[in-house]
Every structure is written in C-alpha cells, then in structure tokens.
N, CA, C and O of each residue as an XYZ file, in Angstrom:
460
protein
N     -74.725     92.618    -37.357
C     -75.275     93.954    -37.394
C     -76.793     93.846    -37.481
O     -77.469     93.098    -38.186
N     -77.273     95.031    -36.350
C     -79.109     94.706    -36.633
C     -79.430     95.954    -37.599
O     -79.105     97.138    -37.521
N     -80.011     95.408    -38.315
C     -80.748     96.880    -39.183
C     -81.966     96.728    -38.793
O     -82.172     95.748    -38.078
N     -83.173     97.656    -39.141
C     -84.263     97.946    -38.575
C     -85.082     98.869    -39.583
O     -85.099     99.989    -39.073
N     -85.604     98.878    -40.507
C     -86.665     99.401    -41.356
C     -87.922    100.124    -40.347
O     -88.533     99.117    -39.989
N     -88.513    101.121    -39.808
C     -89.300    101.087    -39.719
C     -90.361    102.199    -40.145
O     -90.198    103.409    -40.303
N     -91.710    101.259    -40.307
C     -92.699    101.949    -40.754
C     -92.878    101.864    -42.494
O     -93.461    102.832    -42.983
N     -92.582    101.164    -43.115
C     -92.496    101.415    -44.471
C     -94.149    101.298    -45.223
O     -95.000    100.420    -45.081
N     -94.160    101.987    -45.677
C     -95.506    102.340    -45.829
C     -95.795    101.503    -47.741
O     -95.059    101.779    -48.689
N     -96.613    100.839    -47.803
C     -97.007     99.906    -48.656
C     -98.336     99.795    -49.538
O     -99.225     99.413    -48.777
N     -98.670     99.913    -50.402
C    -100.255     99.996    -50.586
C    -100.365     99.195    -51.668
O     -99.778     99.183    -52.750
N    -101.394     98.390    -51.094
C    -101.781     96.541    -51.567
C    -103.324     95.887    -51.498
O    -104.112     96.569    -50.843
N    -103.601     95.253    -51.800
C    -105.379     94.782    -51.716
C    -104.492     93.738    -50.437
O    -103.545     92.974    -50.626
N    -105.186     94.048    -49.194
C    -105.079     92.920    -48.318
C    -106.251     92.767    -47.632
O    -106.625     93.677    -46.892
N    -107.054     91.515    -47.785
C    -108.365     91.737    -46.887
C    -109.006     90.249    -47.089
O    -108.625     89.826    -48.181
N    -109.570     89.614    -46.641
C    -110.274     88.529    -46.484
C    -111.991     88.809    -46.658
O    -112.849     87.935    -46.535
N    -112.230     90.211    -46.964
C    -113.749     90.540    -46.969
C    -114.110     91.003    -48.865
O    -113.501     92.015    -49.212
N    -114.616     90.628    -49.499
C    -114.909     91.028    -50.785
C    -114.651     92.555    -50.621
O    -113.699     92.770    -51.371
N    -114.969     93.594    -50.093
C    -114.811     95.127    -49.786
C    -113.556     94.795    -49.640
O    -113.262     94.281    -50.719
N    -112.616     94.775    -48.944
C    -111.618     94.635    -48.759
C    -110.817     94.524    -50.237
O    -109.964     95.347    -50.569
N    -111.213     93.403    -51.060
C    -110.357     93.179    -52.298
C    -110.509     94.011    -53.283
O    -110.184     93.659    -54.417
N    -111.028     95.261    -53.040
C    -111.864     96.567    -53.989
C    -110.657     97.617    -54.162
O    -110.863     98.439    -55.054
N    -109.643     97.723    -53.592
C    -109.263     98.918    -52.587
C    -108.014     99.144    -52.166
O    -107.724     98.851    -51.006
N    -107.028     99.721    -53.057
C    -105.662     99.454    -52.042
C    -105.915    100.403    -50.734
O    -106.530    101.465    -50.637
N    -104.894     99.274    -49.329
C    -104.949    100.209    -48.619
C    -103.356    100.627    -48.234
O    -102.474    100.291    -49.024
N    -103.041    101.294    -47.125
C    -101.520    101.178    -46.679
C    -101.749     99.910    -45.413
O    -102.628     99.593    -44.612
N    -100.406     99.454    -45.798
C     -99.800     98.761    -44.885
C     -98.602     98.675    -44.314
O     -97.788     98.414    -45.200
N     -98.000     98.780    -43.096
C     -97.205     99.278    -42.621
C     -95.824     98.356    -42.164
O     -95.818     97.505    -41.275
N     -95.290     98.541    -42.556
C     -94.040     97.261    -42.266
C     -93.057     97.105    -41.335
O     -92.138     97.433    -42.086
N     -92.501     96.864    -40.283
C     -91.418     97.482    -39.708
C     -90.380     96.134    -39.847
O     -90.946     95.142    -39.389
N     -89.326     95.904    -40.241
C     -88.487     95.169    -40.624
C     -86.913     94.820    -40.095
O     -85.948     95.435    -40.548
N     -86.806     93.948    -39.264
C     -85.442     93.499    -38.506
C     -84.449     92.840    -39.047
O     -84.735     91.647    -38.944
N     -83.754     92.926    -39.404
C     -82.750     91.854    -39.903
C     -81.222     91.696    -39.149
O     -80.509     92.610    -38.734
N     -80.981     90.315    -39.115
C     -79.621     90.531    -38.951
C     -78.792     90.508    -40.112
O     -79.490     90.400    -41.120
N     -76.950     90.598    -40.482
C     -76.273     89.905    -41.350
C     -75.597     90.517    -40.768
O     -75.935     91.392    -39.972
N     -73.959     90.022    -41.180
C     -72.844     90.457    -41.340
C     -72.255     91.759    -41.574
O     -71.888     91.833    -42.747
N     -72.066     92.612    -41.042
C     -71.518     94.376    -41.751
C     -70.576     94.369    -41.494
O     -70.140     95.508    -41.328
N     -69.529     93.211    -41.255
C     -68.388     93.705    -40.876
C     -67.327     94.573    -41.828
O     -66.703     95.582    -41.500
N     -67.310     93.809    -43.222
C     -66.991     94.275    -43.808
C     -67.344     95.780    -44.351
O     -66.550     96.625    -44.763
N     -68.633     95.858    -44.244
C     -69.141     97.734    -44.558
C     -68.658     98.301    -43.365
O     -67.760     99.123    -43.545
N     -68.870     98.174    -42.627
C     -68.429     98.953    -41.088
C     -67.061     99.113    -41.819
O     -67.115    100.145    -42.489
N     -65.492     98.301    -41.987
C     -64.821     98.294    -42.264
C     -64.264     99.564    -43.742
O     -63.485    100.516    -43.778
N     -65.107     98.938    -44.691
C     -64.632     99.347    -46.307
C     -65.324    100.905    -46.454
O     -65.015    101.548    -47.458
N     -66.255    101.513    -45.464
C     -67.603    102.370    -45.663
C     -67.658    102.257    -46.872
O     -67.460    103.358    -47.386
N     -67.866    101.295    -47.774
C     -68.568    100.902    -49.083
C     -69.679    100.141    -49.233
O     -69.884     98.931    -49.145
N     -70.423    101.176    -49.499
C     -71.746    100.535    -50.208
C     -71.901     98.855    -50.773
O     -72.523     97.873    -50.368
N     -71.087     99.101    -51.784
C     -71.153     97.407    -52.348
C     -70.706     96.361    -51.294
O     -70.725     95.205    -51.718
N     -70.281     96.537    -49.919
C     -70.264     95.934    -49.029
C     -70.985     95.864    -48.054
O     -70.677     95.345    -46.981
N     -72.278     96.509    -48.400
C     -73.394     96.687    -47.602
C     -74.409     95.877    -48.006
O     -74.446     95.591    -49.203
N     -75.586     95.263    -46.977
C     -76.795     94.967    -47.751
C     -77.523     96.394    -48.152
O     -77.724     97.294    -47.336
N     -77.927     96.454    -49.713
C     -78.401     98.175    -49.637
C     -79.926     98.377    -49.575
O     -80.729     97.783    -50.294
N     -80.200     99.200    -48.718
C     -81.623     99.521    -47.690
C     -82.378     99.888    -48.830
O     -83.561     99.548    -48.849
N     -81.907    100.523    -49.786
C     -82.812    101.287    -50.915
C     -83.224    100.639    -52.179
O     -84.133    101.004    -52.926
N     -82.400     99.586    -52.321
C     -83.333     98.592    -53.368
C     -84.016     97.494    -52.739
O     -85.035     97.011    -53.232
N     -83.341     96.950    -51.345
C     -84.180     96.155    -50.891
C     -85.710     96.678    -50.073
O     -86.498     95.952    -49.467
N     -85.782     97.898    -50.257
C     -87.060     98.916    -50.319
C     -88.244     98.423    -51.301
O     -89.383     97.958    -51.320
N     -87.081     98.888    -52.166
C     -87.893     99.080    -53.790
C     -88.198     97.996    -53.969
O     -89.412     97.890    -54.142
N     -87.499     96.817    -54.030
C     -88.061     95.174    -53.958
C     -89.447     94.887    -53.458
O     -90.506     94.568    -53.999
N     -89.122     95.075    -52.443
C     -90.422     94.746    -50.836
C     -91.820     95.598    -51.008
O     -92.918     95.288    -50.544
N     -91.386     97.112    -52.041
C     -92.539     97.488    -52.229
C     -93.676     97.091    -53.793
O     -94.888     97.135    -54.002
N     -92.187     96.638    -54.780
C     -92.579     96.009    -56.064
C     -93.277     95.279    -55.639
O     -94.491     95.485    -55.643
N     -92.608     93.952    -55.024
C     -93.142     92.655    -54.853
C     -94.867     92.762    -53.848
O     -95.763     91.959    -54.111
N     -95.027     93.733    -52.877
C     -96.227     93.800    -52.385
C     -97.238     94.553    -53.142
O     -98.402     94.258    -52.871
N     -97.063     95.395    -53.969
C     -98.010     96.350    -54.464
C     -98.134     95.553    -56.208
O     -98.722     96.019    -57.184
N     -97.575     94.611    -56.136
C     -97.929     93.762    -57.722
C     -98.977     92.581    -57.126
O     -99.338     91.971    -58.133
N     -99.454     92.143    -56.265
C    -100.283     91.153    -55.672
C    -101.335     91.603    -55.031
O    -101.378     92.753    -54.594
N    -102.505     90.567    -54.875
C    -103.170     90.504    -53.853
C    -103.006     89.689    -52.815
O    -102.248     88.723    -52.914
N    -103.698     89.958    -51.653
C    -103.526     89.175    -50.291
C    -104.657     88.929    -49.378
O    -105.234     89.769    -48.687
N    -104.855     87.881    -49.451
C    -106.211     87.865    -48.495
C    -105.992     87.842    -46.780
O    -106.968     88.027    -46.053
N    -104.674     87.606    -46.228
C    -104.391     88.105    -44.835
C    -103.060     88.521    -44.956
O    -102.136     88.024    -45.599
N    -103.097     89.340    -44.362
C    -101.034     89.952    -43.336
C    -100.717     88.898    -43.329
O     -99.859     88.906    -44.212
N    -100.777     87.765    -42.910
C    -100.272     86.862    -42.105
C     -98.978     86.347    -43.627
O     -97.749     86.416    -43.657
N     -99.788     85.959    -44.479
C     -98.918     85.769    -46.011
C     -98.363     86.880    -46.776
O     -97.750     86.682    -47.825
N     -98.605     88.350    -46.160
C     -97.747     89.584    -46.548
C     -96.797     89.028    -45.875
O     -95.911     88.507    -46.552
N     -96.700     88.971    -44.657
C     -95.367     88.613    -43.434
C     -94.396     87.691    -44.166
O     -93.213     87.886    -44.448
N     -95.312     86.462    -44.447
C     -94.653     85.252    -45.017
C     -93.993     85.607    -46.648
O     -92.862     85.194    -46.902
N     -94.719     86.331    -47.626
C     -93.803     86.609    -48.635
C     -92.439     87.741    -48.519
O     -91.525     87.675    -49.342
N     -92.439     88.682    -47.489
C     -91.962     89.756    -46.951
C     -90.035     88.856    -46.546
O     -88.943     88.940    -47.108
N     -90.681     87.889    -44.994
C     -89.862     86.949    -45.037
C     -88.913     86.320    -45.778
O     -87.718     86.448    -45.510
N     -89.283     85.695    -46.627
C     -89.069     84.894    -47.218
C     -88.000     85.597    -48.923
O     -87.040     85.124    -49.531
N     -88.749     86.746    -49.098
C     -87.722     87.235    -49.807
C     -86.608     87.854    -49.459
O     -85.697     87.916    -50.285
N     -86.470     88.386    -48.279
C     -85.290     88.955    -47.305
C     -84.267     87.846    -47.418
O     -83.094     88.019    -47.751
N     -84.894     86.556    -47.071
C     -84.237     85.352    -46.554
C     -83.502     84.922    -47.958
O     -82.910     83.855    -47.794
N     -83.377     85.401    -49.191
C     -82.780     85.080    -50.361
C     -81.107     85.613    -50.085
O     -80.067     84.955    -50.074
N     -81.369     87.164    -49.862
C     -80.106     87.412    -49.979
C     -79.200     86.406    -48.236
O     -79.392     86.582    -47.033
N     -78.178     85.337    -49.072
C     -77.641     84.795    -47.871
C     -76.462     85.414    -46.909
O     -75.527     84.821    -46.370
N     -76.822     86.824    -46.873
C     -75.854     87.484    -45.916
C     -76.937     87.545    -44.379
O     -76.681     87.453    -43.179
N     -77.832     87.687    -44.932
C     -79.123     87.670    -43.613
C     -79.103     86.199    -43.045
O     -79.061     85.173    -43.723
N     -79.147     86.310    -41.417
C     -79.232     85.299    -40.772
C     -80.071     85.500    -40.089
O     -80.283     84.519    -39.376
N     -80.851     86.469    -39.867
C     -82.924     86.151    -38.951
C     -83.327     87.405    -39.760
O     -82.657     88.078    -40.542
N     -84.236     87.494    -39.471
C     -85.734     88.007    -39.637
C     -86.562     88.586    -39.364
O     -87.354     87.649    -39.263
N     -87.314     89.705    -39.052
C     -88.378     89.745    -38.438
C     -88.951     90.571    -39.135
O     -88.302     91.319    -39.865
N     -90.237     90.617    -39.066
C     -91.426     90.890    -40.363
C     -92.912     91.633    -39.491
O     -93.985     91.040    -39.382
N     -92.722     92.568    -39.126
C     -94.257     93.600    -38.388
C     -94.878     93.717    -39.964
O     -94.145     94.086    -40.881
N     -96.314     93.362    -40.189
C     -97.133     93.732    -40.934
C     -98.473     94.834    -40.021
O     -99.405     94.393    -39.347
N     -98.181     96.183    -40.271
C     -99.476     96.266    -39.423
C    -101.078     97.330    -40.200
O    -101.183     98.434    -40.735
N    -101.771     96.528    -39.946
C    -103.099     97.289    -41.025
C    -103.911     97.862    -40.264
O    -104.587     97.335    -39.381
N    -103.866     99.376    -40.691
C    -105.068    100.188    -39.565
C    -106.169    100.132    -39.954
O    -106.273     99.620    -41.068
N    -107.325    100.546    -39.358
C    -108.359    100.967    -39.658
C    -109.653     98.955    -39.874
O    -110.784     98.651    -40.252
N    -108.569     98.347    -39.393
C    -109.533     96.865    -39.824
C    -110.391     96.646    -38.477
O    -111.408     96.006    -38.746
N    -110.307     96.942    -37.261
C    -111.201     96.795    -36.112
C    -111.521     98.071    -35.636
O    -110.641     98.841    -35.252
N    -113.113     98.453    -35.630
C    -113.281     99.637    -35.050
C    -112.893    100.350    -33.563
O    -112.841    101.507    -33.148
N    -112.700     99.276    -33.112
C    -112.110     99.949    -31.834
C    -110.470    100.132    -31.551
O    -109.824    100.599    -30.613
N    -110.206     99.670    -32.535
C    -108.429     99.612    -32.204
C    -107.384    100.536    -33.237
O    -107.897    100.509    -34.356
N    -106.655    100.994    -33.250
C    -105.702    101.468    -34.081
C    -105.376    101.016    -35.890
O    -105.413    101.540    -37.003
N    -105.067     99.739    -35.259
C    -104.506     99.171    -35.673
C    -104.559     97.529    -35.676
O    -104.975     97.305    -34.540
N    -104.370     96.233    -36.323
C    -104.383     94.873    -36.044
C    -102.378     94.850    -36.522
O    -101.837     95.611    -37.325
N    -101.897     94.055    -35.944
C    -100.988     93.581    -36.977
C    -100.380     92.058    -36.615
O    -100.835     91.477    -35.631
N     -99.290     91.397    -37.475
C     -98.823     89.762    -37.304
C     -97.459     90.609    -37.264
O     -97.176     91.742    -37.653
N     -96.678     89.512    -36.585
C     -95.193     89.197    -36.909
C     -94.995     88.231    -37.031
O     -95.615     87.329    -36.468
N     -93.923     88.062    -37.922
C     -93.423     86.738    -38.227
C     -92.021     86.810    -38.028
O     -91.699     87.986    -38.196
N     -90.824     85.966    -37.689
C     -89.678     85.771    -37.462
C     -89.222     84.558    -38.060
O     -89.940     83.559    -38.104
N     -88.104     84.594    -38.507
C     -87.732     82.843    -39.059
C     -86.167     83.345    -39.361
O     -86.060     84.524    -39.700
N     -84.828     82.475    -39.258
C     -83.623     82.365    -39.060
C     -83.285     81.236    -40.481
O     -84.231     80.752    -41.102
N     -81.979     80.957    -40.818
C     -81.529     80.162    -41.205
C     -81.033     79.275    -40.109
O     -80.442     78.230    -40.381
C-alpha cells in the first residue's frame, strides 16, 4: 500500500546562514511510504493500520525540537525515523523551504532509501 502525506507544514531553525539560525521558518514535507495494509484494508481497524496521526505528531515533535543547518539532514532524520516502524519497506522524504532563493519559489531535497 502507498500512502502519501502531502504538504505537512513544519516550523524549525533550518539554515546554514547565522540569520537563518534566528528564526523558525515553515518547512514543507511531502512524504511516501510503502508497507503492508493488507491486513487494514481487510480488518478496517485502525490498530491494523500504520496510524497517519501520530506518525504526524512524531515527525512534527521530532523536527520542531532541533536545529538544522540544511534540508538535506531534515530529509535524513525524517527518513530514518519512518524507517523504525518495520512495516515500512521504502521511503520517500520531499523537504521543501520557500522563500531561500530570490528568484524561485521554493528550493527543496529528496531523499529515498528502502530496506
């Protein structure tokens, strides 16, 4: 089963510029995962689900308690805690930060990684 988070909105010191480390800003997440639902598809029970709403609340604890001097290691801690619960078998991790290049929208990284 693919689930798909998107847009989760985050606010964190991420910046590599002294101004930057002054300042939460938002950062924007969009989040892929695979795992197993067979069983939720099956039981429509929750406790047989991975559940979207604490692994929310996690992803936003765990980013808004730190600093970060690039996305690139938001991506990588983002990752990497998904990758705990072992019902997930890939990954994918959009970090995207507006307002960092004047001419563009937006900058952002992805990161992907599997068991």
């Amino acid at each position: 089963m693919l689930v798909k988070m998107q847009r989760l909105c985050v606010q964190t010191i991420a910046g590599a510029f002294d101004w930057e480390q002054k300042t939460k800003r938002n950062l924007y997440l969009t989040i892929q995962f695979t795992y197993d639902g067979t069983k939720a598809s099956e039981s429509d029970a929750l406790r047989d689900a991975l559940d979207y709403t604490t692994l929310e609340q996690e992803i936003i604890t765990l980013l808004e308690s730190r600093r970060f001097n690039l996305i690139e290691t938001v991506a990588r801690v983002v990752v990497d805690h998904i990758l705990q619960d072992t019902r997930v078998q890939d990954v994918s991790v959009e970090v995207d930060k507006p307002g960092v290049l004047r001419q563009c929208d937006s900058v952002s990284v992805t990161l992907t990684a599997s068991r």
